[in-house]
N, C-alpha and C positions, 0 to 999 in steps of 0.2 A: 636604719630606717629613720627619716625625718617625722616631725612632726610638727604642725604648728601650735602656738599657745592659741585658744581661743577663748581667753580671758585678758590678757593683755592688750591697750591698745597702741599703733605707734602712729601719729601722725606726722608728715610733713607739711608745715606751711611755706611757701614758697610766695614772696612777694617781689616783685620787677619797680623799683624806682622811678618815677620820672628824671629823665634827667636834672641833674642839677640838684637831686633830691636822697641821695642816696646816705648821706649822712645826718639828716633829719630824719629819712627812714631808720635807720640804727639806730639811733639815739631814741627816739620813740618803742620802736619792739625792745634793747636794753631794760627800759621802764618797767616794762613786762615780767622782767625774770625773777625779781625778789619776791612778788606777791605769789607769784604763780610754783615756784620751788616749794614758799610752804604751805601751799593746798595737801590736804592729803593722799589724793591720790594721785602726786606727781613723781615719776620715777626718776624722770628725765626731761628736760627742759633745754637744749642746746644752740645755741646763734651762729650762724654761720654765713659764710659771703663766697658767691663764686668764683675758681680762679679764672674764668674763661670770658665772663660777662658781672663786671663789679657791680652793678646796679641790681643784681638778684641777690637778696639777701633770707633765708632759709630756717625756720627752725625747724628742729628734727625734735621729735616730744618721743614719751613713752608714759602712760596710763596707765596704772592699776586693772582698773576695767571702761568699760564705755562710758558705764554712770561717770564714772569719775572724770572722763572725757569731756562729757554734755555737760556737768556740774561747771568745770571748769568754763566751757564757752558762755553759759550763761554770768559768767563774773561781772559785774557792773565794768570795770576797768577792760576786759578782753570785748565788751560790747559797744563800750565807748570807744578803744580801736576801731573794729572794726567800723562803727555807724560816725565817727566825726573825723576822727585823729586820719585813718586810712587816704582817706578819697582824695586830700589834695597831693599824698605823697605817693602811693601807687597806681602804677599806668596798668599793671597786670596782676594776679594773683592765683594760686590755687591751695588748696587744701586736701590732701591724699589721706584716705584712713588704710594699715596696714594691717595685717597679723605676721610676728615674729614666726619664722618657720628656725624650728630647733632640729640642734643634732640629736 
């Protein structure tokens, strides 16, 4: 029987590049990942780029718990993405919250 963890969280960010932008976008989320690995409630922190459409570039997270989730987006540096850094370099974005379903 499955079950899911309901104390973990996993989210996807999924950001769409403006053209011509897609390696500013990198290098900007990159910045990201040192501060944010040692938060303590980070499990998982992952960068990724699509292989189908190179301008969507992905992280795949995992949380402790939600706190540790909200904790995180309130980070000065994750608030500054999103509210200055983001807007000239994404044309699209979303943010998925997940629960892991275990064997």
């Amino acid at each position: 029987m499955t079950r899911k963890d309901t104390v973990q969280v996993v989210c996807v960010a999924e950001f769409r590049a403006f053209e011509g932008k897609t390696d500013a976008l990198i290098a900007a989320l990159h910045s990201l990942i040192k501060a944010t690995t040692a938060e303590p409630g980070c499990i998982r922190y992952e960068l990724n780029q699509r292989v189908d459409d190179q301008r969507w570039i992905t992280f795949v997270e995992k949380w402790k718990d939600q706190k540790a989730f909200d904790e995180h987006c309130a980070m000065p540096y994750i608030k500054h993405f999103f509210d200055d850094v983001r807007p000239p370099l994404v044309e699209d974005f979303a943010v998925k919250l997940y629960q892991e379903i275990l064997p």
